[in-house]
N, C-alpha and C positions, 0 to 999 in steps of 0.2 A: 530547599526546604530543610528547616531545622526540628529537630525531634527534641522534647525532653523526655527524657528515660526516667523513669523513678522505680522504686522499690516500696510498696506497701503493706505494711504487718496488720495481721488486725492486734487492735490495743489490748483486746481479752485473751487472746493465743496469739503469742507473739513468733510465735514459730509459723504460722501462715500466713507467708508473705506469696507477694505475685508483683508480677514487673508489669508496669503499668504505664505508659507515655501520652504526650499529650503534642501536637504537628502543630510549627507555625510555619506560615509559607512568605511573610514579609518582615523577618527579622533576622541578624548576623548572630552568628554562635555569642558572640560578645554580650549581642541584647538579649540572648536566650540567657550568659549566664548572669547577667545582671538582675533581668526582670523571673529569674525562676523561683525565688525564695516566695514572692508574694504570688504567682499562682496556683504553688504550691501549695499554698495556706488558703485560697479558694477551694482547693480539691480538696483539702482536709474536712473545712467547715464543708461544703456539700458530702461527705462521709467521715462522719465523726468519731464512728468505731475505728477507722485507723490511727495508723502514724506516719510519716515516709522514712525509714531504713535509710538511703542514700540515695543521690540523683546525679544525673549529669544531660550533659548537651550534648549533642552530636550532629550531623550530616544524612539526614534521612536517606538521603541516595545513597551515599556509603555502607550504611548500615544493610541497605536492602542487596545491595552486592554480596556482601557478607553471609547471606542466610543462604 
């Protein structure tokens, strides 16, 4: 399972931001970082008061080791 992590400011106060991710369960880190930019920009337009700060891909089972 691959995570995209992202990072979301609101546009009016750009100072609150919050980490916000999105789960695929049938894609390689590769297709997460290829196809992240345009789901990205789905999540924008469905909240339009943001921006995304930064993103990245990762290993959802790694990450949850982690915590």
């Amino acid at each position: 399972m691959i995570e995209l992590v992202f990072i979301a400011c609101l546009a009016s106060a750009p100072d609150e931001c919050r980490e916000r991710s999105l789960m695929f369960t049938d894609v390689t880190p590769r297709q997460c970082l290829m196809g992240a930019q345009p789901e990205l920009a789905r999540w924008v337009g469905a909240h339009p008061g943001y921006r995304i700060a930064s993103w990245a891909c990762r290993d959802a089972r790694t990450a949850e080791r982690k915590i």
